[in-house]
N, C-alpha and C positions, 0 to 999 in steps of 0.2 A: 411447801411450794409457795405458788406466791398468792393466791387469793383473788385472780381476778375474772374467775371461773365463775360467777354468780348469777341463778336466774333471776329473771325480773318477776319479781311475787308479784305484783298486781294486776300482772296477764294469763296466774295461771290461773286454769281450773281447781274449783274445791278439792276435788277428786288427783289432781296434777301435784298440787301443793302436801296434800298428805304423803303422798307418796314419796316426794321428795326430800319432804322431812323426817319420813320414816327411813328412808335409807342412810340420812344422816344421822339419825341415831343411830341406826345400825352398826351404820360403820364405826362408830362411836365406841358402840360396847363391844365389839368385833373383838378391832385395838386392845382396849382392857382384857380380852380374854386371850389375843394372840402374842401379844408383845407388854404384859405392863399395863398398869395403870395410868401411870406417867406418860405413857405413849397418847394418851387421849389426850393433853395439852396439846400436840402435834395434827389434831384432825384438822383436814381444807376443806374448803368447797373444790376446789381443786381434783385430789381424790374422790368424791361424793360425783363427780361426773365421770371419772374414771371406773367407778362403781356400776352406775347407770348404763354405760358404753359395752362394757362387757357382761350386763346382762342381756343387752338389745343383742351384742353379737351371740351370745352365744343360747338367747331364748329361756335362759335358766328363769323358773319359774318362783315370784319370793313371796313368802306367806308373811303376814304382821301379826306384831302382836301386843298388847297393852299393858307398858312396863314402868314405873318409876328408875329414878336415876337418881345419883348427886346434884346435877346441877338442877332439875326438876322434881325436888322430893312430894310435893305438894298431890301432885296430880297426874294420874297415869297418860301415859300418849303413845300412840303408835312408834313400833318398832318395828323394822326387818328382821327375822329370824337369823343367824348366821350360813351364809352360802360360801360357797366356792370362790364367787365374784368377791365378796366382803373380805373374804379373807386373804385374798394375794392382795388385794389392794392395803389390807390392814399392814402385810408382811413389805409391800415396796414401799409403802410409807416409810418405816418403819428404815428400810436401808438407803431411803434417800433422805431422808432427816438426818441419821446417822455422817451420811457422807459429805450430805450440804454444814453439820456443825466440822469436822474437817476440813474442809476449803475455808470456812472462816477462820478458823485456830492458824490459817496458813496465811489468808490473807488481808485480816483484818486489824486494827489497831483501838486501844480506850475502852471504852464501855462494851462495844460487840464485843469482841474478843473477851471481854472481862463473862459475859456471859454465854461465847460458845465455852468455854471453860468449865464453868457450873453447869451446863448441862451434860455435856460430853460423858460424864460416866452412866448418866441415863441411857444415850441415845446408842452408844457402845452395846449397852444390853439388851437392849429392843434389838441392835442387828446379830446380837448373837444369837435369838429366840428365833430370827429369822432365817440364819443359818441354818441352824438345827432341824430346821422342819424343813429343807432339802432345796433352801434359793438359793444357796452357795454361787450357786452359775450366774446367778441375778446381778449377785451382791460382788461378783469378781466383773461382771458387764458395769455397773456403775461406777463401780470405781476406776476403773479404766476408763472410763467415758468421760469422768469430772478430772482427770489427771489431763487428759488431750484437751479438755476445755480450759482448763489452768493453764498451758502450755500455747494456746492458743493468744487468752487474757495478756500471758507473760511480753510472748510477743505484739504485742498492741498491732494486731495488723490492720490497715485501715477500711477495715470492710465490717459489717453485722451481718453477714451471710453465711459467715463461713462456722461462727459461734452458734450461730441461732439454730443452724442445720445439725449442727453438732448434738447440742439439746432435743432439739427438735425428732434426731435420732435415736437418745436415750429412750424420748416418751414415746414415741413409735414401739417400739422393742419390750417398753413394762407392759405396754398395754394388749399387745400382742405376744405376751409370756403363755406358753403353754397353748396354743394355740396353733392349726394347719389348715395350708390349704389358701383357699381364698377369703375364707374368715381372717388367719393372720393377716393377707396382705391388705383388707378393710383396718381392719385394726391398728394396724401401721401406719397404712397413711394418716387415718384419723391423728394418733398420738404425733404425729412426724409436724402435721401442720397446726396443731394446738399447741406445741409445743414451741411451734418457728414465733408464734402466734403472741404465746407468753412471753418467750426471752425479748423479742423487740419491744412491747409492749412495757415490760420493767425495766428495760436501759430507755426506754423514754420516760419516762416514769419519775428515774430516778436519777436524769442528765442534771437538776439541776445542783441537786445534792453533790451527786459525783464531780463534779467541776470546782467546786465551792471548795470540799474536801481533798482534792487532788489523786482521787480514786481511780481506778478502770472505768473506764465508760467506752462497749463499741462504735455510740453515736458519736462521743468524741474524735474517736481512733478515723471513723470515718472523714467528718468533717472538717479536721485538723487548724482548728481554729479557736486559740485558747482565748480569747478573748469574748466568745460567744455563750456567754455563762448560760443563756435562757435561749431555747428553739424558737427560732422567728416564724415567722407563720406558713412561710412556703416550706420551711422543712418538716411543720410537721400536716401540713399538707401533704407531702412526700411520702412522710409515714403512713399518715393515713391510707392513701392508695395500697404502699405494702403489705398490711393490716387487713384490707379488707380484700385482697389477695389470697390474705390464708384462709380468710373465714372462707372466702369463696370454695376454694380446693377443700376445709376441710367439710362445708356444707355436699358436695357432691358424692362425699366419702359415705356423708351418714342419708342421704340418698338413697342407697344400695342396702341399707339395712333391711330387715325383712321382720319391721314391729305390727304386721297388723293384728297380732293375736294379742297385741301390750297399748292398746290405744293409751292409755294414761301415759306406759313409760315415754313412747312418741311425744307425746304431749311435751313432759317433763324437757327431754333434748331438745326439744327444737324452740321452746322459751329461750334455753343457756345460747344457745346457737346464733338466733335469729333475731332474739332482743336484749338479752342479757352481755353477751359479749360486745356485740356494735355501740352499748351502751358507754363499757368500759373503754370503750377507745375515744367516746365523746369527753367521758371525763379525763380522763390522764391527759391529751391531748391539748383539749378545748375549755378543761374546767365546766364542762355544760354536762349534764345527764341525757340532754337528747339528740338524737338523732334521724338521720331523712329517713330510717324504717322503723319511725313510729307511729305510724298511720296503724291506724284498726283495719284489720281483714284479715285472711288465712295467712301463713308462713308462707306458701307458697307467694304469694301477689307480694310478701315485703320480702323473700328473699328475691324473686323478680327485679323491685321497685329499686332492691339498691345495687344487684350486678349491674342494674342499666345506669345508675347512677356510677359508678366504677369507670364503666367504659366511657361514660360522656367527660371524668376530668383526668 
């Protein structure tokens, strides 16, 4: 995915921040044991709150434990034992890695290309591990879903609403795999507005690349002005509102969650949520790390402090 899913460590608690690095490892050694070794180059923070979200929804209870690794042989550190949650998350990694080195092989040119290439036999095997262990349904949803978003890209239409929704539909649907009820439809919206959340978020991100290079860009497609290499400041002013749009819808989603018996994992979400994402949009946007809800107090008072700020521009 794309990476811009990260808490802000120095708001969390001791107790918040264990936690959160143990599910990253977790997920970590998940991967190596669900799909490959290899498949662990492939881990997000992205995932890692994908992780989090489907233990909050579904209450699943995770035990740690104190493990050495490759990348840390030195010194043991909390791990997540393997759950339910760790491991569909390890297995849709796993096929959307797969599908996203596909759209590059499709639509990429030089160097990318040169290394969705080298990996593609890896990432082919992780989704066949994936397969196997009965996501076939998943992994026929994805693909289907990045063919209509290809199709969509092909036709340059001049909107990021209709792409981002698209996306935004895929992570709705991973995230709410195997799930009923009114938990699915929490889960969905969650992933629907993280995901609108992400996709505008990397076509701003990465307008000015994409310009430069003469690439897909929805913000292009929109703006229809080739001449505008760099977002001037009322557009991404513009953005910004859109942005803090989804955080808003997807803050209300996680609202409705019922973590009082997980006060850490609460903890943990609502840093990514409440500081850690509004942060990511300061920088891609503004080149700055901060933003108007970095005031100290509860999440409540800064998710307050910046809906009212939403509706005053």
């Amino acid at each position: 995915m794309f990476g811009y899913v990260r808490p802000q460590v120095p708001q969390l608690k001791v107790m918040e921040y264990e936690m959160y690095r143990a599910v990253y490892c977790g997920l970590c050694r998940t991967m190596g044991t669900c799909t490959g070794q290899c498949s662990r180059m492939t881990l997000s923070y992205d995932f890692t709150l994908f992780a989090l979200a489907r233990m909050a929804l579904t209450g699943e209870t995770v035990t740690f434990k104190h493990r050495r690794c490759i990348a840390h042989p030195l010194r043991k550190r909390p791990m997540a034992e393997p759950t339910s949650a760790l491991r569909l998350c390890a297995y849709a990694s796993a096929i959307l890695a797969h599908h996203k080195v596909k759209d590059d092989l499709r639509d990429e040119r030089g160097l990318k290309r040169t290394a969705a290439t080298a990996v593609s036999p890896f990432t082919s095997s992780m989704r066949r591990r994936a397969v196997k262990q009965g996501y076939g349904d998943m992994d026929r949803g994805v693909c289907l879903a990045m063919q209509e978003l290809g199709e969509l890209e092909t036709a340059r239409l001049p909107s990021v609403d209709g792409p981002a929704t698209l996306f935004g539909e895929l992570m709705g649907k991973t995230l709410a795999y195997g799930l009923e009820g009114n938990t699915a439809k929490l889960a969905h919206a969650m992933g629907l507005h993280l995901g609108r959340f992400v996709y505008i978020l990397d076509a701003a991100d990465d307008y000015a690349e994409d310009m430069e290079k003469g690439r897909y860009n929805p913000l292009a497609c929109l703006y229809g002005d080739p001449s505008m290499t760099v977002l001037s400041d009322h557009k991404r002013q513009e953005l910004k509102i859109a942005l803090l749009n989804e955080l808003t819808e997807l803050e209300r989603a996680f609202d409705l969650l019922d973590t009082a018996d997980h006060p850490d994992l609460r903890g943990v979400l609502s840093n990514i949520l409440y500081e850690g994402l509004p942060r990511q949009v300061e920088r891609v946007l503004f080149g700055s790390a901060s933003c108007d809800c970095s005031q100290k107090g509860k999440s409540k008072k800064r998710r307050h402090s910046r809906r009212s700020d939403r509706k005053g521009e």
